[in-house]
PDB file of N, CA, C and O in Angstrom:
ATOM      1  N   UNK A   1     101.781 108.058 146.414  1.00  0.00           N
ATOM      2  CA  UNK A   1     100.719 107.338 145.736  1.00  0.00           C
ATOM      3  C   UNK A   1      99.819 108.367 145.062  1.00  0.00           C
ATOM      4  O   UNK A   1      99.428 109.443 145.514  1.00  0.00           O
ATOM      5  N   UNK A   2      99.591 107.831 143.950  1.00  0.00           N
ATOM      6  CA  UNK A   2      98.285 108.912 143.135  1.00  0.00           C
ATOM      7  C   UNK A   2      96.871 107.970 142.876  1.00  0.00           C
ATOM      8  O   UNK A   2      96.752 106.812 142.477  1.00  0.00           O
ATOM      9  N   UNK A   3      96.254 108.593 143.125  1.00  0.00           N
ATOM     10  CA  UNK A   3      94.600 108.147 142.850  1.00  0.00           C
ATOM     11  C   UNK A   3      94.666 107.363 142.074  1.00  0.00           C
ATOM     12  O   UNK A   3      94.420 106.225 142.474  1.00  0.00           O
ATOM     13  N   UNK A   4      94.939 107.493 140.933  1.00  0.00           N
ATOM     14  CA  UNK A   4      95.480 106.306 140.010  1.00  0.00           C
ATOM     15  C   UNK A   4      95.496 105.196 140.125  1.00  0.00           C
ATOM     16  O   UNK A   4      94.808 104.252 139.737  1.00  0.00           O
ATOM     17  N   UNK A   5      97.074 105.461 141.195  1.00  0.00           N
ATOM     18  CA  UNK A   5      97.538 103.967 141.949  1.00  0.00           C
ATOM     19  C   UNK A   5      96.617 103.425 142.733  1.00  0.00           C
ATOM     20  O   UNK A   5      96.317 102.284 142.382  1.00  0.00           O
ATOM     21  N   UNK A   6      96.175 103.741 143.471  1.00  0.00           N
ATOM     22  CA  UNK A   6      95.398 103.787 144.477  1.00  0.00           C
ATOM     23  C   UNK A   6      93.806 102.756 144.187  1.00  0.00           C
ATOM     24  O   UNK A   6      93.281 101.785 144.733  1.00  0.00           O
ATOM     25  N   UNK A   7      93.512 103.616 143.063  1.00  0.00           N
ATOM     26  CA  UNK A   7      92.256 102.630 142.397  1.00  0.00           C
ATOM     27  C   UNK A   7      92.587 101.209 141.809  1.00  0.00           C
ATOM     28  O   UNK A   7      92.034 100.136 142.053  1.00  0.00           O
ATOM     29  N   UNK A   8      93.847 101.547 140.801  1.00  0.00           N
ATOM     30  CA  UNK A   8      94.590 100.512 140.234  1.00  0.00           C
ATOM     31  C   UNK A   8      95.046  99.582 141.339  1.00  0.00           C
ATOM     32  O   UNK A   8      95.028  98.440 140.880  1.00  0.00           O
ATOM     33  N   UNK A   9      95.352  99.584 142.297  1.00  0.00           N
ATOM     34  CA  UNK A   9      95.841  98.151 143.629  1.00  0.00           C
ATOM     35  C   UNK A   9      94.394  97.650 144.011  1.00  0.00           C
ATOM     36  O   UNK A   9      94.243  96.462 144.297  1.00  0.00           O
ATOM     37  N   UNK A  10      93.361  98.494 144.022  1.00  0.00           N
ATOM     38  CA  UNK A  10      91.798  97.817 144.824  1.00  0.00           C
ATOM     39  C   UNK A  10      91.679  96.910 143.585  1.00  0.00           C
ATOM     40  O   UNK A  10      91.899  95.700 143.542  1.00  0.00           O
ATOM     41  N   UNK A  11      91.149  98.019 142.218  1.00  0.00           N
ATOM     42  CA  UNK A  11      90.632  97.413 141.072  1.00  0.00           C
ATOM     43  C   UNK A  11      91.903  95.643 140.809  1.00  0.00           C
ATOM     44  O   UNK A  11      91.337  94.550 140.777  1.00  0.00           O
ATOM     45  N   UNK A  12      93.090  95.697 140.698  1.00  0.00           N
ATOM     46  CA  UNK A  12      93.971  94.331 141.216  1.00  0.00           C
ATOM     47  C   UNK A  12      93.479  93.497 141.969  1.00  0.00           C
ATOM     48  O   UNK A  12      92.976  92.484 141.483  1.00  0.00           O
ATOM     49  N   UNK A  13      93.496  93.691 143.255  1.00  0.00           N
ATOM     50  CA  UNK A  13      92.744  92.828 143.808  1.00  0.00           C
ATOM     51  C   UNK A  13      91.048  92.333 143.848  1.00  0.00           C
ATOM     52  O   UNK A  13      90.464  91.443 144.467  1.00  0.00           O
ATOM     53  N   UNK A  14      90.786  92.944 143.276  1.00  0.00           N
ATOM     54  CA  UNK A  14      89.501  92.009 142.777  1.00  0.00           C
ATOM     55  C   UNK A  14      88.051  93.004 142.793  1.00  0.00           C
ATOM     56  O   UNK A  14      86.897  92.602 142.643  1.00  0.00           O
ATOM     57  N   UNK A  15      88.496  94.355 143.012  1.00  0.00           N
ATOM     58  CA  UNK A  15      87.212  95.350 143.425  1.00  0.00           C
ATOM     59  C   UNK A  15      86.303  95.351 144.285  1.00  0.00           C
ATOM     60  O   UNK A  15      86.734  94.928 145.357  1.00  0.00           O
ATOM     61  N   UNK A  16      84.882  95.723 144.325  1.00  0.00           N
ATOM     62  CA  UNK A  16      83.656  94.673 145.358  1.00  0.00           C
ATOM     63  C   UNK A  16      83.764  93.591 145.545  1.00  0.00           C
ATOM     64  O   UNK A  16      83.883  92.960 146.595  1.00  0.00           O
ATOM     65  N   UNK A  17      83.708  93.116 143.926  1.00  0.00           N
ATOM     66  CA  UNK A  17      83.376  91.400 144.478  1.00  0.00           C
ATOM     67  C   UNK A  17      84.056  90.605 145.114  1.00  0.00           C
ATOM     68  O   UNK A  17      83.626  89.695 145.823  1.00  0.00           O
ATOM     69  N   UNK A  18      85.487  90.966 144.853  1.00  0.00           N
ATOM     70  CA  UNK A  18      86.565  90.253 145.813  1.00  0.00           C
ATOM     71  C   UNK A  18      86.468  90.555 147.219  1.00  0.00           C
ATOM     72  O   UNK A  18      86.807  89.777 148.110  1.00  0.00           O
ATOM     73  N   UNK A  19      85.871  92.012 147.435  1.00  0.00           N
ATOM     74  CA  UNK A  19      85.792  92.282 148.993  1.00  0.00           C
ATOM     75  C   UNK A  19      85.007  91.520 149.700  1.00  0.00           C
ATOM     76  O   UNK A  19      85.281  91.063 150.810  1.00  0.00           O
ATOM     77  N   UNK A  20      83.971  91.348 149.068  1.00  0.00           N
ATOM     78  CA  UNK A  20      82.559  91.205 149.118  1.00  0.00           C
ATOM     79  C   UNK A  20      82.616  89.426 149.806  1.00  0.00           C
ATOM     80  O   UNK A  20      82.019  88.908 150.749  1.00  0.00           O
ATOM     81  N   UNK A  21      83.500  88.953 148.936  1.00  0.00           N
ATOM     82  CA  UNK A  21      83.477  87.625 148.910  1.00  0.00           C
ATOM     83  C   UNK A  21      84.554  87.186 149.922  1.00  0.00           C
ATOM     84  O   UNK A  21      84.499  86.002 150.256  1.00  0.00           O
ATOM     85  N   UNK A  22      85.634  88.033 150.524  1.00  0.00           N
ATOM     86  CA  UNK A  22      86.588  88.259 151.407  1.00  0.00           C
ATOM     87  C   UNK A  22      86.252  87.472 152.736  1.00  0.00           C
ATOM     88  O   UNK A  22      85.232  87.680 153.393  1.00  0.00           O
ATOM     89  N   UNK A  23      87.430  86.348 153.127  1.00  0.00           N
ATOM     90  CA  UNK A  23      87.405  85.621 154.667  1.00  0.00           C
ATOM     91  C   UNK A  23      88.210  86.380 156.076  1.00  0.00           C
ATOM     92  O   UNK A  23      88.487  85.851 157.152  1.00  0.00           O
ATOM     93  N   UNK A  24      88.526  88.206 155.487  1.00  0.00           N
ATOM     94  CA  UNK A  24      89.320  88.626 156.664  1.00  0.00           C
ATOM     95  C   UNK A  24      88.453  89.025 157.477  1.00  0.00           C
ATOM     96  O   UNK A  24      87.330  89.490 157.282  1.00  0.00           O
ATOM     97  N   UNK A  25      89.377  88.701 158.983  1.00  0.00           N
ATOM     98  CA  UNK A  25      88.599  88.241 160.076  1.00  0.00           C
ATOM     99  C   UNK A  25      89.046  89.936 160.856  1.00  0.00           C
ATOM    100  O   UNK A  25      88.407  90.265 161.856  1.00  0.00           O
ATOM    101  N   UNK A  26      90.155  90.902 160.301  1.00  0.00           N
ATOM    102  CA  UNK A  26      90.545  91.995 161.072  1.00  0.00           C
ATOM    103  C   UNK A  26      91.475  92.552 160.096  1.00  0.00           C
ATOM    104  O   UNK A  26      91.794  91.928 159.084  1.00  0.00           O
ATOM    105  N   UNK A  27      92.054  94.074 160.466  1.00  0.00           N
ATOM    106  CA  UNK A  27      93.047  94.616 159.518  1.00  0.00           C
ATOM    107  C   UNK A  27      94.472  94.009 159.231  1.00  0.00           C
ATOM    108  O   UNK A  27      95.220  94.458 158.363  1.00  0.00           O
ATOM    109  N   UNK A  28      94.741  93.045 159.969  1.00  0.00           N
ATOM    110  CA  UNK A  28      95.796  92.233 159.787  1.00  0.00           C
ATOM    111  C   UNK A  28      95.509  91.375 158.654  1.00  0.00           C
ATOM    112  O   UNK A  28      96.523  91.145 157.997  1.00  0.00           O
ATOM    113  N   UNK A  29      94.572  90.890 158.263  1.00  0.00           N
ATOM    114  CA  UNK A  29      94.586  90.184 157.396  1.00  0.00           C
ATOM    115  C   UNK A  29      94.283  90.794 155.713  1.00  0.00           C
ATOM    116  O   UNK A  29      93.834  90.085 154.812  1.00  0.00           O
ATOM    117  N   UNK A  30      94.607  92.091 155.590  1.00  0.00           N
ATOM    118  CA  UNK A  30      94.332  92.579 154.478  1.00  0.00           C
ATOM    119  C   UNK A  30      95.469  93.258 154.419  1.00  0.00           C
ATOM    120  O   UNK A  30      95.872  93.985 155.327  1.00  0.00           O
ATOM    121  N   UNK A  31      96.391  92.945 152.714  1.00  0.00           N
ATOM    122  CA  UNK A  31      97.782  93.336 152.653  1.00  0.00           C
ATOM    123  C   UNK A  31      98.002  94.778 153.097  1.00  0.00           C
ATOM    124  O   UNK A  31      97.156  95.671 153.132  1.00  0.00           O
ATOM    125  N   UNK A  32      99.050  94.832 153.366  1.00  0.00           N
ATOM    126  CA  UNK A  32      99.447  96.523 153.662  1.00  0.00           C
ATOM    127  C   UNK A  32      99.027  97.506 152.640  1.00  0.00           C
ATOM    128  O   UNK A  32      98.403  98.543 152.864  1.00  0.00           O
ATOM    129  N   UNK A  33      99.551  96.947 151.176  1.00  0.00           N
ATOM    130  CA  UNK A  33      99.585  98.070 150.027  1.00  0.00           C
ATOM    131  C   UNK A  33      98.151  97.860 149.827  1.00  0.00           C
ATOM    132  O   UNK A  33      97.852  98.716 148.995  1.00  0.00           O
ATOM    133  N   UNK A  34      97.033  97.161 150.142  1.00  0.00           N
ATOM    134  CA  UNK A  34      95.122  97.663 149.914  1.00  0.00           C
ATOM    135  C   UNK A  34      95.113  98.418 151.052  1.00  0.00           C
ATOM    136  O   UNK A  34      94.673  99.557 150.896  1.00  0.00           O
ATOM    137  N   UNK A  35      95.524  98.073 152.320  1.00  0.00           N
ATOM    138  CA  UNK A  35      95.260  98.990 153.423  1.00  0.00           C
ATOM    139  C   UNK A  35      95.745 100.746 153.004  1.00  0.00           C
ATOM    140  O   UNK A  35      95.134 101.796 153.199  1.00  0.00           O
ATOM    141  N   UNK A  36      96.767 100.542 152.520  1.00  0.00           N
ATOM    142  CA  UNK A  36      97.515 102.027 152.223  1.00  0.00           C
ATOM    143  C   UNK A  36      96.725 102.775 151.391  1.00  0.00           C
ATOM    144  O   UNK A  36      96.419 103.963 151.486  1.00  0.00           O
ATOM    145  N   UNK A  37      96.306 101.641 150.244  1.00  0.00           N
ATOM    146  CA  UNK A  37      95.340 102.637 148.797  1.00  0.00           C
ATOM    147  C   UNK A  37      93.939 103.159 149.226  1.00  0.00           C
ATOM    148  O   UNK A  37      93.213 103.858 148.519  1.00  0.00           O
ATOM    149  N   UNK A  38      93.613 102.647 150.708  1.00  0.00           N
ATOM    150  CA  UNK A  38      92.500 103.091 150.834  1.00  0.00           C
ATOM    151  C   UNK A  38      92.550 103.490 152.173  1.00  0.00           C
ATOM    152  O   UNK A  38      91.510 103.597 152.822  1.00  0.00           O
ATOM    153  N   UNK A  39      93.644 103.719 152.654  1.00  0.00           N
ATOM    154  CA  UNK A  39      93.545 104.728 153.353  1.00  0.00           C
ATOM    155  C   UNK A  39      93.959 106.216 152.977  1.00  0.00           C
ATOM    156  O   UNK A  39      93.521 107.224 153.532  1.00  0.00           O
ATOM    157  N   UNK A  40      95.154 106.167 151.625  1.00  0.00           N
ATOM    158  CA  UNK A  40      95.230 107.253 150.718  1.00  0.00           C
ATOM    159  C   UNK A  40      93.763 108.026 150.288  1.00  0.00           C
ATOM    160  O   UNK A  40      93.487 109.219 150.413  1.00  0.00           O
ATOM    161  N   UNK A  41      92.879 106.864 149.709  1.00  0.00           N
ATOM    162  CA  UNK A  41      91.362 107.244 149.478  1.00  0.00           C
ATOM    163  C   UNK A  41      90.832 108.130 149.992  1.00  0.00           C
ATOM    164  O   UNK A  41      90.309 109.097 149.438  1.00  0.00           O
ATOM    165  N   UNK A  42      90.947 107.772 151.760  1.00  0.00           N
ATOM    166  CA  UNK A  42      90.016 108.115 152.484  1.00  0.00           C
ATOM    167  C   UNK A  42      90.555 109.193 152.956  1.00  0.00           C
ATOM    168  O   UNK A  42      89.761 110.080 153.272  1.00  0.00           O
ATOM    169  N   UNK A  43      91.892 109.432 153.131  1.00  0.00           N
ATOM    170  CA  UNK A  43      92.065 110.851 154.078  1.00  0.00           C
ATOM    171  C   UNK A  43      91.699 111.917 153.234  1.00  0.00           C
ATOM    172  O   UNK A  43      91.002 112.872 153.574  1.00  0.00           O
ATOM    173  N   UNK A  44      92.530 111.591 151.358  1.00  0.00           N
ATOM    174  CA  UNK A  44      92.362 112.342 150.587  1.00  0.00           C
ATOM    175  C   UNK A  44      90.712 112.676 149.942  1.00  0.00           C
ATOM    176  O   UNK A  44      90.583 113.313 148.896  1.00  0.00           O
ATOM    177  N   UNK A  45      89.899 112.318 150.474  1.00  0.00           N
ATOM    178  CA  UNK A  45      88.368 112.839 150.535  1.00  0.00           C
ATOM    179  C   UNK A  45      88.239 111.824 148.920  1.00  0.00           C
ATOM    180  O   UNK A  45      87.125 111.772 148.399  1.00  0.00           O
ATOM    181  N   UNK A  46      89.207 111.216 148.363  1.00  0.00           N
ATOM    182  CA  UNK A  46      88.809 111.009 146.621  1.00  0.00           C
ATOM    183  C   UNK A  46      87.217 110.028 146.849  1.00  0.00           C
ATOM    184  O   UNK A  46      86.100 110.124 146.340  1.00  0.00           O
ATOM    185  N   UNK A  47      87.903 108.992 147.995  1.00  0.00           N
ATOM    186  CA  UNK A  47      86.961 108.172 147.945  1.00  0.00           C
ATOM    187  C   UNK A  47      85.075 107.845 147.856  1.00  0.00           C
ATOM    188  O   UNK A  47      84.337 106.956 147.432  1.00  0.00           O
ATOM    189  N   UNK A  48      84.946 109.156 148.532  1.00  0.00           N
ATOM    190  CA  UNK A  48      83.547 109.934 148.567  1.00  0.00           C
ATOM    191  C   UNK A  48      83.655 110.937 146.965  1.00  0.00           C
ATOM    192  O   UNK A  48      82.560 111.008 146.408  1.00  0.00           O
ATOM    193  N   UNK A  49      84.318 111.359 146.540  1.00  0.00           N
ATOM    194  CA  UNK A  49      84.216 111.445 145.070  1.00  0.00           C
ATOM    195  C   UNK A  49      83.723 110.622 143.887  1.00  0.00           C
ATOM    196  O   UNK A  49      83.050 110.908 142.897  1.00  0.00           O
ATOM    197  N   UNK A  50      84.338 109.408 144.366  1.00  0.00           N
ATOM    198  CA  UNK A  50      84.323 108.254 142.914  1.00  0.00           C
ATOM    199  C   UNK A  50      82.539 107.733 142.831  1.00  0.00           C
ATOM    200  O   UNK A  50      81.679 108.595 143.014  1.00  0.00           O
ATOM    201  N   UNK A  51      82.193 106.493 142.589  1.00  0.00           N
ATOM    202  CA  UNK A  51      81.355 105.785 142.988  1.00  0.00           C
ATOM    203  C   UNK A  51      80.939 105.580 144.465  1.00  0.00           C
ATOM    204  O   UNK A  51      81.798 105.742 145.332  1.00  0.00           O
ATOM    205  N   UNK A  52      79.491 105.185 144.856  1.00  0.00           N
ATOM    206  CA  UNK A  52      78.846 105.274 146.161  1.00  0.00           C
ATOM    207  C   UNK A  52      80.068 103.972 146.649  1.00  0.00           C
ATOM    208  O   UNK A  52      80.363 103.986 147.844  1.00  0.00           O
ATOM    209  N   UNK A  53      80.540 103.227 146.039  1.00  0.00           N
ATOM    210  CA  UNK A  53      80.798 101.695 146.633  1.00  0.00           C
ATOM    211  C   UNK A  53      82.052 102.336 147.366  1.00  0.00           C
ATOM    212  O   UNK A  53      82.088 102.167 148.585  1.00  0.00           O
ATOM    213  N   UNK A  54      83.143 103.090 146.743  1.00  0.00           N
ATOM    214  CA  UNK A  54      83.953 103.286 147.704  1.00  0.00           C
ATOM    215  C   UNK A  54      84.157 103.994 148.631  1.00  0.00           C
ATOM    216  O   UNK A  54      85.058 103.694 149.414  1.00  0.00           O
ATOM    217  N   UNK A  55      83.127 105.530 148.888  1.00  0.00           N
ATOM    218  CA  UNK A  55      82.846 105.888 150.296  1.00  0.00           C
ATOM    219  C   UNK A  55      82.245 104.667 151.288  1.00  0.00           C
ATOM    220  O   UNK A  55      82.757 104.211 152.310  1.00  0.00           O
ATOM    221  N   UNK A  56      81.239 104.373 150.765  1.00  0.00           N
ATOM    222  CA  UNK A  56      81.093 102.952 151.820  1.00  0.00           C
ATOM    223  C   UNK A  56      82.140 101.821 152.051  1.00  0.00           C
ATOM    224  O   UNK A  56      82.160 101.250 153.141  1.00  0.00           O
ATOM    225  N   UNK A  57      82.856 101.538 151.236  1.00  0.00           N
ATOM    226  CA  UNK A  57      83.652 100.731 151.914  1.00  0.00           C
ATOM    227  C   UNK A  57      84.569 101.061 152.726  1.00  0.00           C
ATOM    228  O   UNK A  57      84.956 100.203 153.520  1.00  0.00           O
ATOM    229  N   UNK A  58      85.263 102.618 152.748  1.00  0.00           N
ATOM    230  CA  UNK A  58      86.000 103.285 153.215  1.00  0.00           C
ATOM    231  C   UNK A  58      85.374 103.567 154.526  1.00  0.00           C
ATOM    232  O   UNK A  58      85.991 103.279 155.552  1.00  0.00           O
ATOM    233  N   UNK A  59      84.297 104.062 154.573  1.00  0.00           N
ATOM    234  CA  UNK A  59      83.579 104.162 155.967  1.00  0.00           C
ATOM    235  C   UNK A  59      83.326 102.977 156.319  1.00  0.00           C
ATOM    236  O   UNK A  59      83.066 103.007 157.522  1.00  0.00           O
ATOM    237  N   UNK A  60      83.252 101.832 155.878  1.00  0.00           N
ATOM    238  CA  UNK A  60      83.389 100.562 157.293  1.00  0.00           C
ATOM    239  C   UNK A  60      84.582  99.888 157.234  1.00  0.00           C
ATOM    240  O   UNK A  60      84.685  98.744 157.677  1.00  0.00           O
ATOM    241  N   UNK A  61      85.515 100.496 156.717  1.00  0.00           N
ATOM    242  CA  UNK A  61      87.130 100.402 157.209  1.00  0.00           C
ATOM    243  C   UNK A  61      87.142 100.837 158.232  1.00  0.00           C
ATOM    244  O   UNK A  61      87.571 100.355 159.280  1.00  0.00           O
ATOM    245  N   UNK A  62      86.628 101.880 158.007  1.00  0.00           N
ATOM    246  CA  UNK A  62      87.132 103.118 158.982  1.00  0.00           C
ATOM    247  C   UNK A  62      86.561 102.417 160.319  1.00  0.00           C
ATOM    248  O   UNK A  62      87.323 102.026 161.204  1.00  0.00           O
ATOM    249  N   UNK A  63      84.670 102.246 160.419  1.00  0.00           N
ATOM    250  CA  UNK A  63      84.243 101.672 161.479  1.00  0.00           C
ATOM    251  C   UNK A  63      84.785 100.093 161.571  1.00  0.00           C
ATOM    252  O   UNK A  63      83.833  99.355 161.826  1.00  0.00           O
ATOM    253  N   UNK A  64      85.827  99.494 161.459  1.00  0.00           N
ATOM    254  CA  UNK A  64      86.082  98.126 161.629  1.00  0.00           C
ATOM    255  C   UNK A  64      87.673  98.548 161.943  1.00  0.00           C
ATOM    256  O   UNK A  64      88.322  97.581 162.342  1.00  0.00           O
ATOM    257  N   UNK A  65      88.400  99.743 161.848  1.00  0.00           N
ATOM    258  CA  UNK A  65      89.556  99.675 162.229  1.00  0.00           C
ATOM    259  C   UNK A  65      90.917  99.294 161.448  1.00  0.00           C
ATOM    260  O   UNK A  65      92.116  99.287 161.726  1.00  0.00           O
ATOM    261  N   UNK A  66      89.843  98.876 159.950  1.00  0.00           N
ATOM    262  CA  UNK A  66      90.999  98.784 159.321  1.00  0.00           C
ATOM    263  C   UNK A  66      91.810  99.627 158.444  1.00  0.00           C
ATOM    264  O   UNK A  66      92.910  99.425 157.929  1.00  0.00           O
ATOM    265  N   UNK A  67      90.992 100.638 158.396  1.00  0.00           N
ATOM    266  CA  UNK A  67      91.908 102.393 158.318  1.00  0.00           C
ATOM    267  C   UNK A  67      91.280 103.163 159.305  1.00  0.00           C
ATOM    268  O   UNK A  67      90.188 103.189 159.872  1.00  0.00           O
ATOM    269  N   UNK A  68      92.588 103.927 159.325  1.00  0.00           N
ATOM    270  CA  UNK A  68      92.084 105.140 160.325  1.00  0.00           C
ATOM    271  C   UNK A  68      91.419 106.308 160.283  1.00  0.00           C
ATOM    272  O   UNK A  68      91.812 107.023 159.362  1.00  0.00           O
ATOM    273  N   UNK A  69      90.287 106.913 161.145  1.00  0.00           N
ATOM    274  CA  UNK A  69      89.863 107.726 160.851  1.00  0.00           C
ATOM    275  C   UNK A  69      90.354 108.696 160.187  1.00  0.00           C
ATOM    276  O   UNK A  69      89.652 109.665 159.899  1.00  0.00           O
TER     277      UNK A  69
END
């Protein structure tokens, strides 16, 4: 996966607002390939690079379990 991709599968599914507006109840309920692009994000430090929105969302993945530290 390249950063690219990675932005391109979040930005697909709907960006913030889709998160934002999101009924998942745990990491099971969020497809594999968003789980993957942002856990690519997060190990690869990009995510704290881009905009404030996706270190934060990446850090309460992280604190909710739905990527790994």
């Amino acid at each position: 996966m390249t950063p690219i991709e990675a932005i391109q599968i979040i930005e697909d599914a709907g960006g913030p607002t889709a998160w934002a507006e999101t009924d998942c109840d745990g990491p099971e309920d969020y497809p594999a390939k968003y789980r993957e692009a942002w856990q690519y994000l997060h190990d690869t430090g990009i995510a704290y690079q881009l905009q404030g929105w996706y270190g934060r969302v990446a850090d309460q993945f992280v604190g909710e379990g739905i990527i790994n530290p």
